[in-house]
C-alpha positions in Angstrom: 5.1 14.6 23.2 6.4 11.8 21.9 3.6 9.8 21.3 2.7 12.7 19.0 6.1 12.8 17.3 5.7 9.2 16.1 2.2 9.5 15.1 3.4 12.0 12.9 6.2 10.0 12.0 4.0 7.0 11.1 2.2 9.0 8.2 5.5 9.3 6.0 6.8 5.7 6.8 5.9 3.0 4.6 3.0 0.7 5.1 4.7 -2.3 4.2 6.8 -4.7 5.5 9.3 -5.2 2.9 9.6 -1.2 2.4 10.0 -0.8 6.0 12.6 -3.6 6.1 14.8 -2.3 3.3 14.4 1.1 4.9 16.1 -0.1 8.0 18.8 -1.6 5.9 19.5 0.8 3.7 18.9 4.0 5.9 22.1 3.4 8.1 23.9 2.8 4.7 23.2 5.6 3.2 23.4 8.2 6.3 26.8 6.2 6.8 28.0 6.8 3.1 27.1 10.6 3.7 28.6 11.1 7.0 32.2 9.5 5.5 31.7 12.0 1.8 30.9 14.7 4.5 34.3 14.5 6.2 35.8 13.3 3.3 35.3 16.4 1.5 35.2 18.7 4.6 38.5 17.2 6.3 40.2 15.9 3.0 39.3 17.4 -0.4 38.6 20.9 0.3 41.7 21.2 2.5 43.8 20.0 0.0 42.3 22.1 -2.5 42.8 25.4 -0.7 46.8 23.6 0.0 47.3 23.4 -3.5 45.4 26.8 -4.5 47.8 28.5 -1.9 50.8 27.1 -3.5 50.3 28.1 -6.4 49.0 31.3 -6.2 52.5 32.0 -3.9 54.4 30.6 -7.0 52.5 33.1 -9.3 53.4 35.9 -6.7 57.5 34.9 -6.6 56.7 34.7 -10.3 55.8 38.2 -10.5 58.1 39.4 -7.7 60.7 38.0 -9.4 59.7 39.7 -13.5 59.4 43.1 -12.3 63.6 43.5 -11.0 65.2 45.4 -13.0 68.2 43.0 -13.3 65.9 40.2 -13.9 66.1 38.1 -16.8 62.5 37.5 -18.1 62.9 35.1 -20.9 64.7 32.9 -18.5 62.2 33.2 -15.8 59.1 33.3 -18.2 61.0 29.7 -19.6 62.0 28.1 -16.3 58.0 28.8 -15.1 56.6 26.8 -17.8 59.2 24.1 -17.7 59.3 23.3 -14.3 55.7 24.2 -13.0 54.1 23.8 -16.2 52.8 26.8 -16.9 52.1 28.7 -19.8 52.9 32.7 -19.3 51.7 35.4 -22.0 52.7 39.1 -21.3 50.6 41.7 -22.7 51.7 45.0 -22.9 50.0 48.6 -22.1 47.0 46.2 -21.8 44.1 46.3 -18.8 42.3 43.5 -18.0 38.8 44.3 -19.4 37.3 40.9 -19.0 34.2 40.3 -16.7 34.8 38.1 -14.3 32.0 35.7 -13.7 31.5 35.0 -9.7 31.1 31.3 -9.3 30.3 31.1 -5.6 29.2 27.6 -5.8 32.2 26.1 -7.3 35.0 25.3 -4.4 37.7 25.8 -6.5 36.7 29.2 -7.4 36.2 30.4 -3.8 39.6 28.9 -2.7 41.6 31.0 -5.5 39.6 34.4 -5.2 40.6 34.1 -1.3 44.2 33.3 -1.8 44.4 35.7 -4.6 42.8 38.9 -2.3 45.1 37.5 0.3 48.1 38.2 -1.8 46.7 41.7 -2.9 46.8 40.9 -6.7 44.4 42.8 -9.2 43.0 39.7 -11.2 40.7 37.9 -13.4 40.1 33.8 -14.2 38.0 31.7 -15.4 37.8 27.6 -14.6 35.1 26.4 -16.7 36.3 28.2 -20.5 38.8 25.3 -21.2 38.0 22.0 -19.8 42.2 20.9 -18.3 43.2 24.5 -17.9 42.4 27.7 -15.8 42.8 31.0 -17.5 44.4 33.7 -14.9 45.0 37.0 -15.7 47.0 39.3 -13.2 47.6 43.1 -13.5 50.9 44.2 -13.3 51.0 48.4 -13.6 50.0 49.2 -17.0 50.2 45.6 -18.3 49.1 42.3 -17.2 50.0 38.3 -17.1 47.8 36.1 -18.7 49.1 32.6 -17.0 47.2 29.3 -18.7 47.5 27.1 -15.5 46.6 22.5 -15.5 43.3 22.5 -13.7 45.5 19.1 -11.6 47.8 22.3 -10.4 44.5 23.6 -8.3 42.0 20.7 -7.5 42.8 16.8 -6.7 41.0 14.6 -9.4 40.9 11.5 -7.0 37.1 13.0 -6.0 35.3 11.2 -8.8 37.6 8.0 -8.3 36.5 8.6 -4.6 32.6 9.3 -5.3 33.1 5.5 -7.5 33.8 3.5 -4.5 31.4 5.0 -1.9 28.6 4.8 -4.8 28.8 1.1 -6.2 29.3 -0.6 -2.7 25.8 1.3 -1.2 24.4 0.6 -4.7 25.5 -3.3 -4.5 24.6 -3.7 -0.3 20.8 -1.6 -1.4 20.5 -4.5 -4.2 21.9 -7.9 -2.1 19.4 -6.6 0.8 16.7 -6.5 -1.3 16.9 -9.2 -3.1 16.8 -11.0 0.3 14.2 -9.0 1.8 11.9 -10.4 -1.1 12.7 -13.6 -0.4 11.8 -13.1 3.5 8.7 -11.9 2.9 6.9 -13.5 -0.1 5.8 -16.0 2.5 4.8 -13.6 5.1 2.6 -12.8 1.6 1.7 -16.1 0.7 0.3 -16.8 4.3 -1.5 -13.3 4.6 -2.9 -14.5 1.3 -4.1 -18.0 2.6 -5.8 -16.2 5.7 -7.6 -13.8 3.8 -9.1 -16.8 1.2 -9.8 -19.0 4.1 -11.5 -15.5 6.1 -13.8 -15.2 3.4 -14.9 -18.9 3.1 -13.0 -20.2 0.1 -11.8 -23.6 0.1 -7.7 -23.7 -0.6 -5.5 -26.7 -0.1 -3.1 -27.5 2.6 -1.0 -24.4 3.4 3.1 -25.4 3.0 5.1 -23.0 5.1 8.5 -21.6 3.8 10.9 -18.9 4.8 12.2 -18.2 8.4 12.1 -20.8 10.8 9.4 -18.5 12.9 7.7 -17.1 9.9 7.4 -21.9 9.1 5.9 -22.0 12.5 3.1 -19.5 12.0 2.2 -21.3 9.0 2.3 -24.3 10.6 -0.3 -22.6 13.5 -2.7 -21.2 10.7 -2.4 -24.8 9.0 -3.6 -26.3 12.4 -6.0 -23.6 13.2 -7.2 -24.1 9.8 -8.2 -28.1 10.0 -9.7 -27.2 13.7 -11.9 -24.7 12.3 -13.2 -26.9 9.5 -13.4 -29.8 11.5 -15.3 -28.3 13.9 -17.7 -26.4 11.3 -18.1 -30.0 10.0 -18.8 -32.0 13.1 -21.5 -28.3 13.7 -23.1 -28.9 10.3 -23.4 -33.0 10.6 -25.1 -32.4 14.2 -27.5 -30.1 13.4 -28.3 -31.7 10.4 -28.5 -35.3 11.5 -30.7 -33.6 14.5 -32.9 -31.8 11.6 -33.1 -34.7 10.1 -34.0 -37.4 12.8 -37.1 -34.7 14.1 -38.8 -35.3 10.8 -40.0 -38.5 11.9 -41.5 -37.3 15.3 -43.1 -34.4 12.9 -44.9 -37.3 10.6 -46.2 -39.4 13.6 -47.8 -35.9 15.4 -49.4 -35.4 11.7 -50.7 -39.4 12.2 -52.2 -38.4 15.3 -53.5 -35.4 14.5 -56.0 -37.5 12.0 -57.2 -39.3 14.9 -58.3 -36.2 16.9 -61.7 -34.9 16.2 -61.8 -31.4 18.0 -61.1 -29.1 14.7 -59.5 -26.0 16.8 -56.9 -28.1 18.5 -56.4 -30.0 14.7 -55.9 -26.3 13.2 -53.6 -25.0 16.1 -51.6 -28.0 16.1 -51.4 -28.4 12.1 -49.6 -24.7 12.2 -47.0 -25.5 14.2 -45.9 -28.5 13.0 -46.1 -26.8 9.7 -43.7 -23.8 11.4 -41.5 -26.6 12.6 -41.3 -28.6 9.4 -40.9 -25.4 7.3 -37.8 -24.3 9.5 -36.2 -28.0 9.6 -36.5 -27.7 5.8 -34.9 -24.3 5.3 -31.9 -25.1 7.7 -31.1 -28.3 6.0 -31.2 -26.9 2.9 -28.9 -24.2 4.1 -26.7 -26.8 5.1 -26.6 -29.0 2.3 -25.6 -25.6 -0.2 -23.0 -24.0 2.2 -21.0 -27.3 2.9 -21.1 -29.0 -0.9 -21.0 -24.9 -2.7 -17.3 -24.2 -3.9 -15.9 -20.5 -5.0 -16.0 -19.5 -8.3 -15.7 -16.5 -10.6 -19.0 -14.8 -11.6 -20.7 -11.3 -13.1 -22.3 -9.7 -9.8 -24.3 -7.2 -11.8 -25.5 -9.8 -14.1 -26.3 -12.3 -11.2 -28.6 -9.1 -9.1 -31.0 -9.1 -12.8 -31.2 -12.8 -12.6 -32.8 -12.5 -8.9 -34.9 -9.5 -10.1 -36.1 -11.0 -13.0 -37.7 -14.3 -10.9 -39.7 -12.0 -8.6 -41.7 -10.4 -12.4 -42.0 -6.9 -10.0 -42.3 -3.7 -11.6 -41.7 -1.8 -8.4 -37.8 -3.1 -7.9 -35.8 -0.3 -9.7 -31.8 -1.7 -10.4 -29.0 1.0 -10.5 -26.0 -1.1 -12.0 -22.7 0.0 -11.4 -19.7 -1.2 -13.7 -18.9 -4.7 -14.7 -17.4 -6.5 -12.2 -16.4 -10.2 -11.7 -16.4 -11.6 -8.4 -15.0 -14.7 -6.8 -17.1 -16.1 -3.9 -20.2 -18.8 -3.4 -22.4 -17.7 -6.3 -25.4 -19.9 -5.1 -24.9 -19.0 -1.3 -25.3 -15.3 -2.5 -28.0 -15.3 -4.6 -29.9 -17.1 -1.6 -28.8 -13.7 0.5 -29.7 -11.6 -2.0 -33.4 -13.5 -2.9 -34.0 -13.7 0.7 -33.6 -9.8 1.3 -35.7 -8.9 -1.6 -38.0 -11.5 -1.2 -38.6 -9.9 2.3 -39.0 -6.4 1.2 -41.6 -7.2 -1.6 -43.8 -8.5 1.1 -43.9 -5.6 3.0 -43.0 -2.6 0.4 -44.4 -1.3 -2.7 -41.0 0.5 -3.8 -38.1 -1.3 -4.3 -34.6 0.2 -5.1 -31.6 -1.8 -5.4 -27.6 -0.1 -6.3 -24.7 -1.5 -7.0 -20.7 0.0 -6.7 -17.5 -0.9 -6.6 -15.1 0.8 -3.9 -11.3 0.9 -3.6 -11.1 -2.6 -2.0 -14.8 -3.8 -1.4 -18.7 -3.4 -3.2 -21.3 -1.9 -1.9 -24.8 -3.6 -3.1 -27.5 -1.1 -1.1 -31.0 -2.4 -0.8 -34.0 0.4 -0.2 -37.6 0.4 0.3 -40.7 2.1 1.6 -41.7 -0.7 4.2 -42.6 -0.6 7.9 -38.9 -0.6 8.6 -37.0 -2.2 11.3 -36.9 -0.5 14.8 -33.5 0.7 15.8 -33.7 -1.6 19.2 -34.5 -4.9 16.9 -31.8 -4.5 13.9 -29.3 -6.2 16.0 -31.8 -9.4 17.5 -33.0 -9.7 13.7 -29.8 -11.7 12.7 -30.5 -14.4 15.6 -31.7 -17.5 14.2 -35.5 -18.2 14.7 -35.9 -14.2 15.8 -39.5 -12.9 14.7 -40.4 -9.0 15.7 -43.9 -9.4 16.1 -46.4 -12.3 15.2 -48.7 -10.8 13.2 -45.8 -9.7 10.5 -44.3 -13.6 10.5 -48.3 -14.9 9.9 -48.4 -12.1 6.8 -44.9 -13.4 5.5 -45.1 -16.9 6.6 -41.5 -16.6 7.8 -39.1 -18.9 10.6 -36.8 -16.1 10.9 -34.3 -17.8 9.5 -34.1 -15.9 6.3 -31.8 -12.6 7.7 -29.7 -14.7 10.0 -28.9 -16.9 6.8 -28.0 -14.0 4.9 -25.8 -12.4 7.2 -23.7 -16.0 8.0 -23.5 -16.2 4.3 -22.2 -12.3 4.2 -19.7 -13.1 7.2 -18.6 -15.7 5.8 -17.1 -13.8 2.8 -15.0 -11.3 4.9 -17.8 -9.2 4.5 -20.7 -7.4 6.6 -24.3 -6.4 6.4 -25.6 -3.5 8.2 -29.3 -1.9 8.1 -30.5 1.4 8.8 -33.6 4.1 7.5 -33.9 4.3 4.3 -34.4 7.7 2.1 -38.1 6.1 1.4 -38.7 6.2 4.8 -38.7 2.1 4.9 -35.3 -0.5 5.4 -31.8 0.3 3.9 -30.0 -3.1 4.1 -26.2 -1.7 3.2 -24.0 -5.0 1.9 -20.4 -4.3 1.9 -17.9 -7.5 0.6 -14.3 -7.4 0.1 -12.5 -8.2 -3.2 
């Protein structure tokens, strides 16, 4: 039950940190700033309202009382009420009061008078909005009636808005400190999500300084470590297998020495080939090496850069479905060896060619299809292993090492990205690229 609650929950709260930071900040503000207007105006304001609305509708009642005695003096009474209470009193005589009244049952003041005035049994009509500092009341009194022009201060305490002031500006002012500090907290939280993502995708960025919190300094100072690990142990991978690449050319030449001095021409031929296969994948992975450690990340048309490869291979079957212009920042050279390598392999084996390009929310797609022999679903996974080969008789027809997929998807990794390969619509291989941006 709960579990479900906050699932729920989690699809109307904000994604991000610094929104769901300033929402626990400034949520117990404002709930706190409602719950004191709340009793302010429930426990405070209303009450004296209705005090005040009581009072004076008593006065207007004694008022009235005291008019209709037969002894009374009215100009006396008429001129001590508006002295003393500050009222203004018009008589009207043989008059009804034909006005409308309109009912204002949102307004508190207008609900506290029409209750204290049916509580006193008085035949009325007012109106608190026609003048902006006075009420207009008009009471029925036998054939004629009172028309009493009361202060609007008489009925309703005018401390609210001074009130509404002071529990407005300090939430405003707390909101505006918190998030002016909350931006501070996390623009390094940022800046390091930022430096992970470059240094996920292969880029080369300088040394990481941490700032901010003294824990958000010490993962910094992790990802700086992690950082120099990583590239020193890519380094120290790269120099082995290169220096080993390179020393095992000079057993290669001596075996092609010896192989002149051997006269049986089967054993020259089966020995020649693989030597050649050897030297040909030695070759390949150092030149691999040498372009991924020495390439660095730059800013470059991706569209543009898929007709450049297309126009080398001068093959009218490969059919190009650009998407929009869009500039990408990666290892130009390192991708245009993926890309040459995957169409290179399909041109071998297929006559149609079909290559697409699109650009996603937060990644592009570049989608390679053709009407080949395919990949079976059991071998699309072991193709990406170095030195992999399906059968023999398709590496002899494309003289490969099986080097050429597993270099293309390290370079693909390497960007954040991933490559994938299924059937395509041609009934051949779909290789689907998808890099982030």
């Amino acid at each position: 039950m709960f579990y479900g609650l906050s699932k729920f929950l989690k699809k109307f709260l904000p994604k991000q940190l610094f929104y769901r930071s300033l929402l626990i900040v400034a949520l117990p503000v404002i709930i706190l700033q409602l719950t004191i207007s709340i009793v302010f105006f429930d426990s405070l304001w209303i009450k004296t309202n209705i005090g005040m609305t009581r009072a004076l509708v008593g006065e207007i009642k004694t008022f009235i009382d005291s008019y209709n005695r037969e002894s009374a003096d009215k100009n006396f009474i008429e001129l001590t009420f508006e002295e003393h209470l500050g009222i203004n009193v018009v008589y009207h005589y043989d008059k009804e009061i034909l006005d409308t009244m309109n009912e204002k049952w949102y307004s508190p003041i207008d609900r506290s008078l029409r209750r204290e005035l049916k509580e006193k049994k008085l035949n009325y009509w007012f109106d608190t909005s026609k003048f902006k500092q006075t009420v207009n009341l008009k009471i029925q009194n036998k054939n004629d009636y009172f028309e009493f022009f009361i202060p609007r201060e008489r009925l309703t305490s005018t401390s609210v808005r001074i009130f509404a002031l002071w529990i407005t500006l300090p939430a405003i002012l707390i909101i505006t400190i918190a998030i002016i500090f909350l931006k501070n907290q996390t623009r390094p939280i940022k800046k390091l999500a930022e430096a992970s993502k470059r240094f996920g995708r292969g880029e080369k960025i300088e040394e990481f300084v941490p700032s901010g919190a003294s824990e958000i300094r010490q993962a910094g100072y992790e990802f700086e470590k992690m950082r120099k690990r990583i590239l020193r142990h890519l380094n120290q991978r790269s120099e082995m297998l290169s220096g080993i690449s390179h020393d095992l050319r000079t057993p290669l030449t001596r075996m092609k020495l010896q192989l002149a001095l051997i006269k049986d021409k089967n054993l020259i031929e089966r020995f020649s080939s693989d030597i050649d296969e050897m030297e040909k994948m030695l070759n390949e992975y150092l030149q691999f090496s040498s372009e991924s450690n020495k390439e660095n990340t730059e800013e470059f048309e991706f569209n543009e850069l898929i007709r450049e490869i297309i126009l080398k291979f001068n093959n009218g079957f490969i059919k190009f479905n650009s998407g929009e212009k869009f500039n990408f920042n990666g290892r130009k050279l390192s991708i245009s060896r993926c890309l040459n390598n995957l169409i290179e392999n399909s041109t071998k084996f297929a006559n149609k060619i079909e290559i697409s390009f699109q650009k996603l929310k937060s990644n592009i797609l570049i989608i390679l299809e053709d009407d080949g022999p395919g990949i079976p679903i059991q071998e699309r996974e072991n193709v990406f292993k170095p030195f992999y080969k399906i059968d023999k008789s398709r590496s002899e027809k494309s003289s490969s090492v099986g080097l050429g997929l597993s270099i293309s998807s390290d370079i693909i990794r390497s960007h954040g990205g991933k490559i994938e390969l299924s059937e395509s619509k041609y009934g051949g291989l779909k290789v689907v690229i998808s890099l982030p941006f």
